[in-house]
Every structure is written in structure tokens, then in C-alpha cells.
C-alpha positions in Angstrom: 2.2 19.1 -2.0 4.5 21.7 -3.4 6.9 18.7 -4.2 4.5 16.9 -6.0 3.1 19.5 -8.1 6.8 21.2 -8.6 7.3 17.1 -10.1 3.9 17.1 -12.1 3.8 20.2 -14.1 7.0 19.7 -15.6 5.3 15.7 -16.2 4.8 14.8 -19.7 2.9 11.9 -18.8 1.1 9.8 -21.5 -0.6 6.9 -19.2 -0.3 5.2 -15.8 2.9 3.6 -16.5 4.7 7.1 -17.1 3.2 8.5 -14.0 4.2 5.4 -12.3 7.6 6.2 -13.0 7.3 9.3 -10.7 5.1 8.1 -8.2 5.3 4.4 -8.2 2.4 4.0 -5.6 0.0 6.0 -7.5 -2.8 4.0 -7.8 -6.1 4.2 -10.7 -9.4 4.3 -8.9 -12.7 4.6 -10.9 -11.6 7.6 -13.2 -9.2 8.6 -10.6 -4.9 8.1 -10.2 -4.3 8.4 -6.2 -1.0 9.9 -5.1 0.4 8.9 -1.5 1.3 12.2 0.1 3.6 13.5 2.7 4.8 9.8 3.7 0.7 8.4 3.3 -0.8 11.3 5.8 -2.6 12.6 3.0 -4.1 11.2 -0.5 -4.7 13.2 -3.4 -7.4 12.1 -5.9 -6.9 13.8 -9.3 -8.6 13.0 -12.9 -6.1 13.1 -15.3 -7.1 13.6 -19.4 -3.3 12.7 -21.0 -4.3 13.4 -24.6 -4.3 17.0 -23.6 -2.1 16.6 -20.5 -4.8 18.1 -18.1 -4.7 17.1 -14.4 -8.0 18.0 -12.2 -7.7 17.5 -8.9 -10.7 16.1 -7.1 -10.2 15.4 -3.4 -7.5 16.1 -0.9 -7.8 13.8 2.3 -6.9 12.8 4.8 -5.7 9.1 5.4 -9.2 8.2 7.5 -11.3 10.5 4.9 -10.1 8.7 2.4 -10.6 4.8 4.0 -14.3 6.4 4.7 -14.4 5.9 0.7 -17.4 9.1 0.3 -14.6 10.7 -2.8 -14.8 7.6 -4.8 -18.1 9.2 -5.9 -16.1 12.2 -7.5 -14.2 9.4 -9.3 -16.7 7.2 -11.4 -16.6 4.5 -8.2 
């Protein structure tokens, strides 16, 4: 975690494709961009507004929280 957000508060990410070039497994579910963490232990949901370059971070699981699929409700899904 403190890699990731050490790498996404400097971000100046307009869209998927530019966070893509940090994480290149981040995924877009519902209203959501999914971040693989700590070698796919954990995934971090977070709601991101780029026009004001605003990250909200919605969920923190688990690998089997997440495959349960309960967040995607905090997503739009």
C-alpha cells in the first residue's frame, strides 16, 4: 500500500490508459478502477473523478472478499 499510494499521489492521471501505464492490471469495474496489491493478496477498489484528479478509495479486500463480489455495490455494479 505505501508503494502504491507513494506512486499515485504524485499521478497526474487523466483516464484509464494513463493509470494503466502505472498499474497495467488495473482494471474498470462499474464506477470503480481495481489495483492488484501486494502480488494479488489484496485488491483495492477506488473511484477516481480525473477532471479534478480526486481518488476515493472504496474497498480494501482481501483476494476471497473480493471474488465474494458484495463491494461491487460501492461501485455502480
Amino acid at each position: 500500500m505505501r508503494d502504491w499510494f507513494k506512486i499515485t499521489s504524485k499521478a497526474q492521471w487523466n483516464n484509464l490508459a494513463d493509470t494503466r501505464r502505472d498499474y497495467p492490471h488495473a482494471d474498470l469495474v462499474g464506477a470503480c478502477t481495481v489495483f492488484n496489491i501486494a502480488g494479488n493478496k489484496y485488491r483495492l477498489a477506488i473511484g477516481i473523478i480525473y477532471s479534478i484528479k480526486r481518488i476515493y478509495v472504496r474497498n480494501l479486500l482481501t483476494h476471497s472478499e473480493y471474488s465474494k463480489g458484495t463491494w461491487k455495490k460501492d461501485c455502480g455494479g
